[in-house]
N, C-alpha and C positions, 0 to 999 in steps of 0.2 A: 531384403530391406524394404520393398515395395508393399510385399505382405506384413510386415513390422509394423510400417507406418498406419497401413488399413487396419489392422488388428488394434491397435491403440487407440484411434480416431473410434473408433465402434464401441471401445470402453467406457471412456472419455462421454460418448453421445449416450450413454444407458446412466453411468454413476451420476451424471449432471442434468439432466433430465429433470425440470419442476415436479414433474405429478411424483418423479423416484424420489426427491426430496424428502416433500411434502408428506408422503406413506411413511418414510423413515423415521419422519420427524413422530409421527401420531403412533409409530410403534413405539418410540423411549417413552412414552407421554403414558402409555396405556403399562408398560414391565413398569415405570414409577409406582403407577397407581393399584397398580397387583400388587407390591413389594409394600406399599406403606409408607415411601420413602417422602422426603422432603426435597423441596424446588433445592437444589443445588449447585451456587455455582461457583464455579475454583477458581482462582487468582492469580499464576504466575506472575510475582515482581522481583525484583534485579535491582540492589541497590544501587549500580553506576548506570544504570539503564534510568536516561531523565525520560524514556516514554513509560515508565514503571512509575515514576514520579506523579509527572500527570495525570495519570489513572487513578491515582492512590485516591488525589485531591476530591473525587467524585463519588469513593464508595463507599463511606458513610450514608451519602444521600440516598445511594443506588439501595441500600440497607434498609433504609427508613419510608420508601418509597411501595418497594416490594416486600410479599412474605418470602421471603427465600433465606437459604441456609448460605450464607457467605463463607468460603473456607479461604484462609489467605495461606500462599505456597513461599518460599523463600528459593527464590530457584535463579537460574543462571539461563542465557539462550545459549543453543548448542553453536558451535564454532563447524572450523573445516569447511567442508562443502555446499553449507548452510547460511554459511557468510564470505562469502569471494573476496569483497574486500573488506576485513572490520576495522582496518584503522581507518579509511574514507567514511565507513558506515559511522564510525565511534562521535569522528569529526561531525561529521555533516548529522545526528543527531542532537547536539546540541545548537547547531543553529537553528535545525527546523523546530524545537522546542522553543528556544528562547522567542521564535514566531510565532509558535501555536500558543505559547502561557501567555504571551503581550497579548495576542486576540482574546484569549479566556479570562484572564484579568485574575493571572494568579502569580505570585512570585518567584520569579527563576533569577538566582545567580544574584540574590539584592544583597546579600550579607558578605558579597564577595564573587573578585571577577572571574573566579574559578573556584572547580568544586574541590573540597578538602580530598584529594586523592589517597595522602597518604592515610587514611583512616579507612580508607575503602574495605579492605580486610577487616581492620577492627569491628566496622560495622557489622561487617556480614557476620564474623565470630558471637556478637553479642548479642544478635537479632538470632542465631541459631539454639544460643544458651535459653530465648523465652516460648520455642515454637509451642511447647505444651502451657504457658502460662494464659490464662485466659486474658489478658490485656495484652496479647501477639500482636493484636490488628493495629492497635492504635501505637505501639511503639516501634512497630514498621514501617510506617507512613511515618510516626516521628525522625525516625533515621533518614527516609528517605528527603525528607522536605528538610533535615540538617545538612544533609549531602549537597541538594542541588539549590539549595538556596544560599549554600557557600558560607554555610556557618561552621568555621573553623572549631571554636569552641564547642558549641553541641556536638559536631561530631566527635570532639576528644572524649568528653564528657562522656558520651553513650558509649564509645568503643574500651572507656576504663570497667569492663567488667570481669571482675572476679573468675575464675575459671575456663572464659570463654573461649579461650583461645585454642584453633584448631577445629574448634566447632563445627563451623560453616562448613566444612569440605562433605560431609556425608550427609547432613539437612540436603543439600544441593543437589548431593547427589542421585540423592532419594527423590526428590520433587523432580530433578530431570524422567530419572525412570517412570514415574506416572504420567507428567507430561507425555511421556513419549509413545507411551500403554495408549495415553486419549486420543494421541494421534499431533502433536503439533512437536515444534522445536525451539521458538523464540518465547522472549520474554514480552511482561506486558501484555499478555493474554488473557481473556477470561473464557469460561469454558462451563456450556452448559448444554445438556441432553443431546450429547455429539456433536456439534456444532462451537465452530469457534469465533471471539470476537476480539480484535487487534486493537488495545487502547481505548481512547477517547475518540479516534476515527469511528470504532465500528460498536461503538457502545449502543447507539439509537439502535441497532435488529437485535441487540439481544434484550432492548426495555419493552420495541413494540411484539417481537414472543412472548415475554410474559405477559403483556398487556392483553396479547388472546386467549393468552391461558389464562384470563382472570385473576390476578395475582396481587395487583394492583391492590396495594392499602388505603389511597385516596383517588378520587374518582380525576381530579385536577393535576396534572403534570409538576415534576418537581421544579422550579422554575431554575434552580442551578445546574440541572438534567439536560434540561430543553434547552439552555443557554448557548450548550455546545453547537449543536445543528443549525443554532441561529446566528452563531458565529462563522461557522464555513460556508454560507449564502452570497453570491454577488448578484449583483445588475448591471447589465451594460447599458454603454449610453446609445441614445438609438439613433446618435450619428456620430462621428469620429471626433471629438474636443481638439480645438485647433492646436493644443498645445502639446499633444501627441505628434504631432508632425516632427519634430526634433529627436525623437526617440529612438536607439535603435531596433532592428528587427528583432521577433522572436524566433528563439530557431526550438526546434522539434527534435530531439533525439529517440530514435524509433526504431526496435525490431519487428517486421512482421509477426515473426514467432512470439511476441507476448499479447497475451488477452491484456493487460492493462494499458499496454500502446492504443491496443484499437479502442479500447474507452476514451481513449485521450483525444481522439480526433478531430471528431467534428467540433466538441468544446475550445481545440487549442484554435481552428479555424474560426469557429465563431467572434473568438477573444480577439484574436489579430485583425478579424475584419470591424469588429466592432469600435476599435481604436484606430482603424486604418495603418494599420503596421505591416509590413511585409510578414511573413512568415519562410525563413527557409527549412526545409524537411532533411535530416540526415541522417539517417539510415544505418544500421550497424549490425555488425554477422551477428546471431542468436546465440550466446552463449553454448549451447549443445557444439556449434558449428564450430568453435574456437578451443574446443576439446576440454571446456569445464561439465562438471555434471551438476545435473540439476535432483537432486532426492528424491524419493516416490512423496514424503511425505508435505515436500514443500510444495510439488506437483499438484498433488493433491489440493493443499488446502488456497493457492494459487488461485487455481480454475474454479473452485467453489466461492471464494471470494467475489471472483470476478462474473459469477452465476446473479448472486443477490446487488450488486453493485452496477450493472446492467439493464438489472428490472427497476431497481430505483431510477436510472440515468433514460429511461425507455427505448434503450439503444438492443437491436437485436442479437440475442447471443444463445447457441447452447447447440446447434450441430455442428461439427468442427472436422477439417482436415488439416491435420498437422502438415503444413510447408515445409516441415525441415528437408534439410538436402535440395532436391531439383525445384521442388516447389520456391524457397525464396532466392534459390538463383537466375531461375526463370522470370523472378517479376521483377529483383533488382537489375539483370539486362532491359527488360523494357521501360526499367522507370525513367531512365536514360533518356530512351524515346520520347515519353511523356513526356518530359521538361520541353525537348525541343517543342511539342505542340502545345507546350503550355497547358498540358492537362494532368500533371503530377498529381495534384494535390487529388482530383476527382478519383484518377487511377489509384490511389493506394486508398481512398476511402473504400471504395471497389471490392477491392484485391482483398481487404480486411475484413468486408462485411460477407462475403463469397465466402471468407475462409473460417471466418468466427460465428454463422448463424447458419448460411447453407451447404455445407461442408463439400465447399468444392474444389477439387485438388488441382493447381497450379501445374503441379507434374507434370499435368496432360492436356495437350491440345485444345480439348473437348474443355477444360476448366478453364485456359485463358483465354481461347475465345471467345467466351461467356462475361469475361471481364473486361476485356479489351471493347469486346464488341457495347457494352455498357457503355464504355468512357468514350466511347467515337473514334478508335484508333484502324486506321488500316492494317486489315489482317498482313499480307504481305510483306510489310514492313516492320510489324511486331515478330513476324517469323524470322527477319534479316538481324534485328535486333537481338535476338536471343542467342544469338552465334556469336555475341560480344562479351568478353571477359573484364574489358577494362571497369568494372565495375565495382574490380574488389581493391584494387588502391585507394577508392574513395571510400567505402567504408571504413578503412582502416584509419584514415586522416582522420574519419568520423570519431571514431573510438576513440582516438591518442585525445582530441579535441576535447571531448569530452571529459576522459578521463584529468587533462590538465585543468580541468574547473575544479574538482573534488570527487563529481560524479562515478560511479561506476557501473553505470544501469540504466534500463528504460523501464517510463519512459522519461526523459528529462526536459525539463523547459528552460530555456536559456535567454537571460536577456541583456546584453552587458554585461554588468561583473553579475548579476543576479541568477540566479538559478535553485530549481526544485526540483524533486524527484519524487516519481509519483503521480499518476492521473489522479489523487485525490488533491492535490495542490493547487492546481489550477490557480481556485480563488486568493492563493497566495500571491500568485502572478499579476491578476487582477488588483487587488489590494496597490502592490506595486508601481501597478500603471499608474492606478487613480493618485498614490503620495507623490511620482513624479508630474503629474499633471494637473494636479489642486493649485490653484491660483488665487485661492480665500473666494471664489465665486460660483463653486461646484462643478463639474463636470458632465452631470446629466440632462443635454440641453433637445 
């Protein structure tokens, strides 16, 4: 098992590796340009999927913007072990839309307070009957934007087609199989020279690669492009607004074992300190640990996410010792300790950054000393610590906790009835603060 873990971690540190990246990247770049071929990048959308929705909203511009071959796919995300839980996920993506379209200022759900379900099929049948027609793109995003914009009528209207029926099943099936050839599993993806990009979140790395690869049609950004990035921006205020005082805490939902947790960190800490909010940290076993699997594929494009996501955030990342087993037993008995010295929060920044950038293994002595001794903890008593069990009842409360908000996952933010999911949310939370703490006199004092 000890050698499993080493053997992995040593992968993991070659396949994520900037300069391994960066070579892989300039080899598809160089077989394109032997081949003759054109910038191409693929589509997977999901007509009940509203992050397939918002994406759609963008690529025309994305078209118009760059010379690229735009291919649109009519596809499905894979289910099973890919989605843990998808009726949570199903839920909690339309709220986090109906968040993300109000920030982008596009409309979700105006023609009605739910999407036309029962057409769901028909769409997909009739959107499958035009995949060869050359006006595929635009009456895909037609369906799509009937769907989530709860227009009952357009989606009747488009699902009454002629022969279509049955369609969908092998269109889907077929764009699953590619998908799956390129390497990915959800929906809402786009996909170009190996590398993937998730929605409207990760749309900006796939504009500023072609932006290097000279691709670019006007020299000036699209202003509907750039609108996105400048919509998930906050500012804190750079002292606590008195009206934050009344607030409840945020609390932190966190596995050691995810790279997106440890993105989360210092931002959730910053946010809570910048409102003067408590922050409590709650901590939950790693999926691996609780006997679900995690796919090579989702592994995969996981930890590459969390590569580029890192370097934007200028948080350090990319030699890695997997914790799982002794490694996050060992830190959840000391965090224990922590608390009582009031150095929690430092200790798991620590323990994260040891683990996610210096790949230093918890497992062993020689690795928490290293972190302990960081955060100022007496070796001795982090030794007596580690012979403590009672640490996994709290976990568990953790999860149940969590789980009763919607959530299923780290990392999450909780604040009140409110909550996110996702280190990329953050600014949702923020948004949140500042609508609970607007007084008609600003908050940036």
């Amino acid at each position: 098992m000890i050698l499993e873990r080493k053997l992995r971690s040593l992968i993991l540190n070659t396949i994520f590796h900037p300069r391994y990246i960066s070579v892989k990247k300039s080899l598809v770049e160089l077989r394109r340009k032997f081949a003759g071929q054109a910038h191409v990048v693929s589509v997977f959308l999901q007509v009940d999927d509203p992050y397939s929705y918002i994406l759609s909203q963008y690529l025309p511009q994305l078209a118009e913007q760059y010379d690229i071959e735009l291919r649109l796919y009519l596809s499905e995300a894979r289910g099973n072990e890919y989605q843990p839980a998808p009726n949570l996920l199903a839920e909690y993506a339309v709220t986090d839309c109906a968040r993300l379209a109000n920030d982008l200022g596009i409309p979700f759900l105006d023609k009605g307070s739910l999407p036309p379900s029962e057409h769901r099929v028909g769409l997909s049948d009739a959107m499958a009957s035009l995949v060869t027609h050359d006006d595929f793109a635009a009456q895909l995003t037609r369906a799509l934007a009937a769907y989530w914009r709860g227009d009952s009528a357009e989606a009747a209207h488009i699902s009454d087609t002629p022969d279509a029926k049955g369609k969908a099943r092998a269109v889907i099936k077929a764009s699953q199989e590619l998908q799956s050839k390129l390497g990915h599993y959800s929906s809402a993806m786009l996909h170009y020279g190996g590398e993937w990009y998730w929605g409207v979140d990760r749309l900006h790395y796939l504009m500023h690669r072609l932006d290097d690869l000279g691709v670019a049609r006007n020299e000036s950004p699209n202003p509907k492009l750039a609108s996105i990035r400048q919509a998930m921006q906050f500012s804190l205020p750079v002292r606590p607004p008195a009206a934050a005082k009344q607030l409840p805490p945020i609390e932190l939902f966190f596995s050691l074992r995810s790279p997106y947790s440890y993105l989360a960190l210092q931002r959730s800490y910053d946010i809570a300190d910048a409102f003067g909010l408590k922050l409590i940290l709650r901590p939950v076993m790693p999926m691996v640990m609780r006997g679900m699997k995690v796919p090579r594929l989702k592994l995969l494009y996981i930890v590459l996410d969390t590569v580029r996501e890192a370097r934007r955030l200028n948080i350090p990342f990319g030699k890695i010792a997997d914790p799982v087993g002794p490694g996050v037993e060992r830190f959840m008995a000391v965090l224990q300790y922590a608390e009582t010295q009031h150095r929690a929060r430092d200790y798991l920044l620590n323990a994260a950054t040891a683990i996610w950038s210096e790949a230093t293994d918890l497992a062993t002595d020689k690795g928490m000393r290293k972190v302990t001794g960081r955060t100022g903890l007496f070796w001795p008593d982090v030794e007596e610590a580690m012979k403590n069990a009672d640490w996994q009842k709290a976990l568990e409360v953790n999860r149940e906790s969590m789980m009763d908000s919607g959530s299923w996952g780290v990392p999450t933010l909780r604040m009140g009835d409110f909550w996110a999911w996702g280190q990329d949310r953050d600014w949702m939370l923020v948004r949140h603060i500042e609508d609970l703490c607007d007084t008609g006199d600003g908050i940036i004092v």
